[in-house]
C-alpha positions in Angstrom: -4.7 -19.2 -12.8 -6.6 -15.8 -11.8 -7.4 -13.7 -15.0 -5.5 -11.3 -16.3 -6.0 -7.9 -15.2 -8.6 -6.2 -17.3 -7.5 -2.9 -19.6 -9.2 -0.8 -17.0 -8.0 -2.2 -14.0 -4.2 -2.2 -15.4 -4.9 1.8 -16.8 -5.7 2.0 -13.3 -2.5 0.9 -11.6 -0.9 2.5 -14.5 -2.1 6.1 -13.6 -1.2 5.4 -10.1 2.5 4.9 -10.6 2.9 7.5 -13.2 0.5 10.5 -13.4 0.2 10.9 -9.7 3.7 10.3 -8.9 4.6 12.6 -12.0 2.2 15.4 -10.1 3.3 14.5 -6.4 7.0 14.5 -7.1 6.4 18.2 -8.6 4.8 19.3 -5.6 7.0 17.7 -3.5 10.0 19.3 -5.2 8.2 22.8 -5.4 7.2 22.2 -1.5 8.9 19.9 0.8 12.4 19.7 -0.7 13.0 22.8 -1.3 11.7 24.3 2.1 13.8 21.8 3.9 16.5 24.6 4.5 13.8 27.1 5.2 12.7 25.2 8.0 14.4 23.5 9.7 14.0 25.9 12.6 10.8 24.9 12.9 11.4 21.3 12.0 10.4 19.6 15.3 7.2 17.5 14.8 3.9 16.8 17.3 3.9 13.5 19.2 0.8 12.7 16.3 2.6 13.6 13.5 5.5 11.2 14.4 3.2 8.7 15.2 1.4 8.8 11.5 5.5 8.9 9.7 6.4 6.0 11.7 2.7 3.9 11.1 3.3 4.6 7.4 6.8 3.6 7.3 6.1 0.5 8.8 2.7 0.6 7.0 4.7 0.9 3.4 7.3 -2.0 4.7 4.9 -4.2 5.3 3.5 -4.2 1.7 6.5 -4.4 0.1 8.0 -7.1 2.2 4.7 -9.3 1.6 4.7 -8.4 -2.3 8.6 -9.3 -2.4 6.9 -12.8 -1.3 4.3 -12.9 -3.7 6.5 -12.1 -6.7 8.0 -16.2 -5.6 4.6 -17.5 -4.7 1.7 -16.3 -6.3 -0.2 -18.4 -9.1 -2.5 -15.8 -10.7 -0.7 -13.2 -13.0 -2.8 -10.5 -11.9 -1.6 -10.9 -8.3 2.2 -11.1 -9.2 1.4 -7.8 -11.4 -0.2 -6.1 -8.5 2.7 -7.1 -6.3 4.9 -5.4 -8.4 3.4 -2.3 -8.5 3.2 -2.4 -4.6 6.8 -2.9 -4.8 7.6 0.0 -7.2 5.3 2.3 -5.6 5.8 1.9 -1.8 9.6 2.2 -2.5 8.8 5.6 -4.0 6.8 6.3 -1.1 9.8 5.4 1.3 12.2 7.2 -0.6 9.3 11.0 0.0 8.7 9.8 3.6 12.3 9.4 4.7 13.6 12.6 3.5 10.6 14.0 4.5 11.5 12.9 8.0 15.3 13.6 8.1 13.6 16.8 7.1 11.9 17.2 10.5 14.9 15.9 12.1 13.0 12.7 12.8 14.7 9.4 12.3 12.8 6.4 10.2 14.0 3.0 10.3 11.0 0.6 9.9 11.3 -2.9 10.8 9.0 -5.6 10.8 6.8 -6.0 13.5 5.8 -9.3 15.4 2.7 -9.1 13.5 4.7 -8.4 10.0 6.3 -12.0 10.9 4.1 -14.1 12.0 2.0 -12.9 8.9 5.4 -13.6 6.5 5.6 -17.2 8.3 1.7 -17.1 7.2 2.4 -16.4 3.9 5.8 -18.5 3.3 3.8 -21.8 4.3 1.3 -21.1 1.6 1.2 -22.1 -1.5 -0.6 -21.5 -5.4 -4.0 -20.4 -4.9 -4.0 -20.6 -1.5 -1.7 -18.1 -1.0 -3.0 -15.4 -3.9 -6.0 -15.6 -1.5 -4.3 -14.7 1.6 -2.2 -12.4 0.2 -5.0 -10.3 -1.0 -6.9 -10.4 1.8 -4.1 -9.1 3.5 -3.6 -6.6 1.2 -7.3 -5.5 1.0 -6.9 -4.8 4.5 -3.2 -3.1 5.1 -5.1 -0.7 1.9 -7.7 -0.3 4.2 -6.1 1.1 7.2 -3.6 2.6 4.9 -6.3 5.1 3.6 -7.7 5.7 7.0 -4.4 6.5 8.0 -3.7 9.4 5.7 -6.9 10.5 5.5 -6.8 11.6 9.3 -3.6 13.5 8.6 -4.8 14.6 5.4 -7.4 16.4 7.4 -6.2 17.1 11.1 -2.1 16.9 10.5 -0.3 19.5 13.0 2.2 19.9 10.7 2.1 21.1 7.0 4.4 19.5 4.8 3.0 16.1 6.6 -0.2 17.2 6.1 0.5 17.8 2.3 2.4 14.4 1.8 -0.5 12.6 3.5 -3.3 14.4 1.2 -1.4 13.5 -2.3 -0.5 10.3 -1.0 -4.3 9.3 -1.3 -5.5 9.1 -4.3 -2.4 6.3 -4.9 -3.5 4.4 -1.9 -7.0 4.4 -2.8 -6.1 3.2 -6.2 -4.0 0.7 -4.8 -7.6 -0.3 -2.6 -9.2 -0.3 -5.3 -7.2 -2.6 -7.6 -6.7 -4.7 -5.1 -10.2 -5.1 -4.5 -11.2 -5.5 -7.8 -8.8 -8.4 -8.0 -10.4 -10.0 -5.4 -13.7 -9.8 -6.9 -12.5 -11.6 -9.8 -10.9 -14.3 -7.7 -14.1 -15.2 -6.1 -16.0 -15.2 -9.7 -13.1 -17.6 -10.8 -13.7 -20.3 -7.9 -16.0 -23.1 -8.9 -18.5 -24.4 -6.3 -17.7 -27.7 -5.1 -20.3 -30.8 -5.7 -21.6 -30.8 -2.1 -22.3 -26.7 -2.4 -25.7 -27.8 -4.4 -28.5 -27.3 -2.7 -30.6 -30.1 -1.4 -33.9 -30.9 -3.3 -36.8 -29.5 -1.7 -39.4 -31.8 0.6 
């Protein structure tokens, strides 16, 4: 079994499904809710901007769907704990980007992609430590384009309450990288070398 988290890695995930959401969800009541009404006139949305809602929707799905796996499957405690978040967090996430959406008169109904399945037929064939492994590579990655993602709305989103929900979205993503990442790091501390690693003896 993986190790536990360590107390800074779970004050990490901590912060990032309660102090930032606590912040974001103010903002987004002060801003995005509350200027629904105010315009919807000006509601309609750039081909880029709907682009970015519907990459994180289907972005947000995927990590929740592949979590909803590992909470059944994974071995290590500190990957089912991390799953969890991801579960709990990306729903929150859906929840802001939908009504953010029906805001802009923009319809969001993620589905999983061909690559979503094949990865979830991956996944589903896997199997203790094999499958902690894969899954955080996996999600090392989807964290990875995930930041890039809202980082390039963050800074060059046509439309502003997008904009805004991409640029406090991002510190929670890039926790989520980095927890992730850190759990990885302790995976590969926690595998033993096998006998034929060992070097061969010099001459």
């Amino acid at each position: 079994m993986h190790p536990v988290l360590s107390p800074t890695l779970a004050a990490l995930l901590g912060l990032s499904c309660t102090q930032l959401y606590a912040v974001n969800d103010a903002a987004s009541r002060g801003g995005i809710v509350e200027r629904e009404a105010a315009t919807a006139a000006n509601a309609r949305l750039a081909p880029d901007d709907i682009v970015f809602i519907d990459k994180a929707g289907a972005a947000g799905n995927a990590e929740m769907t592949t979590s909803k796996l590992a909470l059944k499957q994974a071995k290590g405690k500190d990957v089912q704990d991390f799953a969890g978040h991801m579960i709990e967090d990306h729903q929150q996430l859906a929840d802001r980007l939908t009504r953010l959406a029906r805001g802009k008169k923009h319809d969001l109904h993620p589905q999983n992609s061909p690559d979503l399945k094949a990865e979830l037929t991956r996944l589903s064939g896997l199997k203790g430590d094999a499958f902690d492994a894969a899954y955080i590579q996996y999600q090392v990655a989807a964290h990875q384009d995930a930041v890039h993602l809202f980082s390039k709305e963050a800074e060059s989103g046509n439309d502003l309450d997008v904009r805004q929900f991409a640029a406090q979205t991002l510190p929670l993503l890039q926790a989520h990288l980095h927890a992730i990442q850190q759990i990885s790091a302790h995976q590969l501390r926690s595998v033993k070398p096998l006998p034929n690693d060992k070097k061969p003896a010099a001459g």
